[in-house]
Phi, psi and omega in degrees: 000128173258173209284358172269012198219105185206084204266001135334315186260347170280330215257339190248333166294313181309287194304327182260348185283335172306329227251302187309301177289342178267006167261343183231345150274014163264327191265346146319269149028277174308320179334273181325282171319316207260350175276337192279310183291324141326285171289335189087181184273323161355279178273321169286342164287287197323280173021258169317296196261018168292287207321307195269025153276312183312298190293016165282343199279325202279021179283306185298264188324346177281284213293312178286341179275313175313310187282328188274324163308314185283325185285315183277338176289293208273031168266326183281337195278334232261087176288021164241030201251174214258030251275300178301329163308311153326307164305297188334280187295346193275273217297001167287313188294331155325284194329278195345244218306328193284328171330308181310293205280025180270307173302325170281349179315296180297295201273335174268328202287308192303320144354254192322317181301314181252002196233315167278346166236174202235085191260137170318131211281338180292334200246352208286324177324283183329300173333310190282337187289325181271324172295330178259023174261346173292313178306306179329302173317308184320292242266311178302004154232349134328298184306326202238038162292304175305325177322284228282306171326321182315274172359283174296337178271346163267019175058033158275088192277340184303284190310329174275328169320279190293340163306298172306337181293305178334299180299327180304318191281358144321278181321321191280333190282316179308299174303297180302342169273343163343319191269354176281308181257174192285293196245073189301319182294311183303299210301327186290354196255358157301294171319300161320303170278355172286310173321288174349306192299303206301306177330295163323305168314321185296310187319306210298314199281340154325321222248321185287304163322320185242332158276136178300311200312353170296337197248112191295121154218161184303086198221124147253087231261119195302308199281345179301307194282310161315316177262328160298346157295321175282339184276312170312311169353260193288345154304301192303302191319310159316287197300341170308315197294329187294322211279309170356277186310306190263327171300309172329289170324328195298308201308301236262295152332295183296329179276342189246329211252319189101154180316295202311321177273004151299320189290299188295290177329327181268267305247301162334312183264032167250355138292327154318309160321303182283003200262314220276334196263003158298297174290324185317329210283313174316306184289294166343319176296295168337285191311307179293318181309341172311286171332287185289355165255014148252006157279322168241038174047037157295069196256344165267002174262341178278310172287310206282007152283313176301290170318269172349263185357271146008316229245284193288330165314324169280316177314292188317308163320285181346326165298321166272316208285315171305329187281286163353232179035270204292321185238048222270302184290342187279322201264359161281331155289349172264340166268351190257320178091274187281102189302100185276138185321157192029022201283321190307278167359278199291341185300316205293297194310316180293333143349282184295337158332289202302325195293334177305289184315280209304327152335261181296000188287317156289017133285321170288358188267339177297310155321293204281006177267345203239022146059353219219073181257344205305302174322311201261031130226356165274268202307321180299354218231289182280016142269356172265023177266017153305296197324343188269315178277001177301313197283312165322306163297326176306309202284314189296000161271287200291316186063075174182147194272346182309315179309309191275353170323298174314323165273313190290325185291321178285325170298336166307306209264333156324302186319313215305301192321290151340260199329308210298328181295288181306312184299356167263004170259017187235328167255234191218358167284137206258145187262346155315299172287317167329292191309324184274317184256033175190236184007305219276302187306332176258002175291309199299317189278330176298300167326278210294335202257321146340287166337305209262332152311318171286347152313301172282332152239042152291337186245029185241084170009111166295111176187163175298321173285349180270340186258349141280323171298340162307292167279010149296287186290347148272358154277333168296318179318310192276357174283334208262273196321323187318275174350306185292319210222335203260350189224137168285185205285300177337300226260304184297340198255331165302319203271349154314310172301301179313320206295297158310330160306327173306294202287342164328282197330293186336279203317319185283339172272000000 
């Protein structure tokens, strides 16, 4: 078996990254309430669009992180490759770039901060202050791009667990003394770069201690900076169009609706977030092996990593997203306490968001490994800069935010499609196999499980215990249909084995 293929070692990442997500996506969660309660709808709107002034930098930073991951993963698959050369030459072109996107920060972000967006004249000192403590983050976590690749490309999912439990529970101490102080927006966006840092810092000394490929000396090897250039390219170029787009929306809102639905709209996608890092924690596990078995022309264990991958990623949403359908309100209310309007609304569309995104993600990585991105990430991108005038024209016609949701949510599921079109002329994925071994098993469990969930909650209570008995008794269900109808013979024979390994493990303690 080869060593880029181990699912011995998916199966013990997947197990620390779970351990790691039911710990910190509850207590996010909890997170989310106490900034909404702290802060108000108000100051968590400023928030949110000081933040998506920041989140302008990630036109740079998306496309470099993308480029620096695949090279260096797919150089560790390579059993002659140069891995430290690589770290090398990725973080000296970082200083370079982090310098820019600091000048540049200062000068577009703040422009925009007094000229472009529409914040309250009360909020605005706190405003300029949380932006430039944001800049900071951004650029400190430029810097530590190569660290975290490093991470992912040796699977030391333990060393990413425990970091990350670190960070929420940082995060979580702050956001609760929060209510100790006065000028609440600023101390939070103090707090927010203090974490960012510390973190980050855990990451870069983790990464010096345990890889040699870690130990900096000056070097940029001309041919390393061409193909991360040409990659960084059309990743930037994308990620401009993406920033466009999503950033926009921030814009679009703010402009039509006003900061409370900025409030709700960052409230979604941070349930999106949590939602999407439920499945993610699988891909994660996954994703270099991807990478290193088309590096060393592993190419039918590089699909059947995709495909799986593809499958179970969408199964994993189900778990949440289906009971979540049905009990929407209840369970916005048991997290929110105070429900702000349409918040029900836009929680559902975001849901269905994630299952795309979750979807699709062992396909990009399936691209980005055949190094042969320009299409399949440039044209989807600039047809989803509709969504900004659909969306503008929607809200000023209809005037209800539901509406522009509704356009974000169908321009989602276009794209996804678009991309699925291009990634079959480039990679080694078949749209045959797609359909069978990915599409048609999860249309059917989506089916059959919907039914049966809805079954379940004729007998089930509004109440807390009655929506644990829902979501207990709709996991066993949907584990029994995943299994039945949802797995190949292959996929049914893995998971049989592990199962005994488990209950081996239990019986001997």
């Amino acid at each position: 078996m080869s060593d880029n293929f181990n699912k011995n070692r998916i199966v013990k990442n997947s197990l620390l990254l779970y351990v790691r997500m039911l710990f910190t996506m509850w207590l996010n969660l909890w997170i989310t309430r106490l900034v909404l309660a702290n802060l108000g709808v108000e100051d968590m709107g400023v928030y949110g669009v000081v933040g998506s002034i920041v989140g302008l930098a990630s036109v740079f930073t998306g496309g470099v992180t993308n480029a620096v991951q695949r090279f260096i993963t797919f150089e560790s698959g390579k059993t002659d490759g140069n891995t430290n050369l690589v770290f090398c030459t990725s973080l000296n072109i970082i200083f370079i770039l982090s310098a820019i996107v600091f000048l540049l920060l200062e000068c577009i972000g703040v422009y925009m901060l007094f000229y472009s967006v529409n914040i309250p004249a009360n909020s605005m000192n706190a405003a300029f202050w949380v932006l430039q403590l944001s800049i900071l983050t951004c650029v400190v976590n430029l810097i530590s791009i190569p660290y975290n690749a490093l991470v992912i490309a040796h699977e030391k999912m333990d060393a990413f667990a425990v970091i990350s439990i670190l960070q929420v529970v940082f995060t979580f101490c702050a956001v609760y003394t929060l209510a100790w102080f006065d000028n609440r927006l600023l101390v939070y966006g103090i707090m927010m770069a203090a974490v960012s840092i510390i973190i980050r810092l855990i990451y870069q000394i983790y990464c010096h201690y345990k890889f040699d490929e870690a130990h900096y000396h000056f070097i940029i090897d001309k041919n390393q900076l061409r193909q991360l250039g040409r990659f960084t390219g059309v990743s930037t170029v994308s990620g401009a169009l993406q920033i466009v787009s999503s950033q926009g929306i921030i814009f679009v809102i703010n402009w039509t609706f006003g900061v409370a639905i900025n409030a709700v709209y960052n409230i979604s996608l941070q349930l999106k977030n949590a939602i999407l890092s439920f499945a993610l924690n699988l891909f994660k596990a996954i994703s270099p092996q991807i990478t290193k078995t088309y590096a060393n022309n592993e190419i039918e264990t590089h699909k059947t990593l995709v495909y799986s991958g593809s499958k179970l990623e969408v199964f994993l949403i189900y778990f949440i997203m289906i009971p979540f359908l049905f009990r929407t309100e209840f369970i916005m209310q048991l997290w929110l306490g105070n429900v702000p309007q349409y918040a029900v609304g836009f929680a559902q569309c975001a849901v269905i968001i994630s299952l795309t995104y979750a979807m699709f993600e062992p396909i990009r990585t399936a691209v980005y490994a055949t190094n042969k991105i320009m299409k399949f990430m440039i044209y989807p991108e600039i047809l989803y800069l509709l969504v900004l005038p659909l969306g503008y024209a929607t809200s000023k016609i209809w005037n209800d935010p539901l509406f522009l949701i509704f356009v974000i949510v169908g321009l989602d599921v276009l794209i996804c499609g678009v991309r699925i079109y291009y990634a079959l002329k480039v990679s080694p994925i078949k749209l045959n196999e797609l359909c069978f071994k990915v599409f048609i098993p999860t249309l059917n469990v989506a089916i059959i499980g919907g039914i049966s969930c809805l079954g379940i909650c004729q007998l089930c209570p509004l109440s807390i215990l009655g929506l644990l008995f829902l979501l207990l008794t709709n996991s066993i269900v949907l584990i029994l249909i995943i299994y039945v109808i949802g797995l190949n013979k292959k996929e049914k024979k893995i998971c049989t084995s592990l199962t005994k390994k488990v209950i081996n493990i239990i019986a001997k303690r």
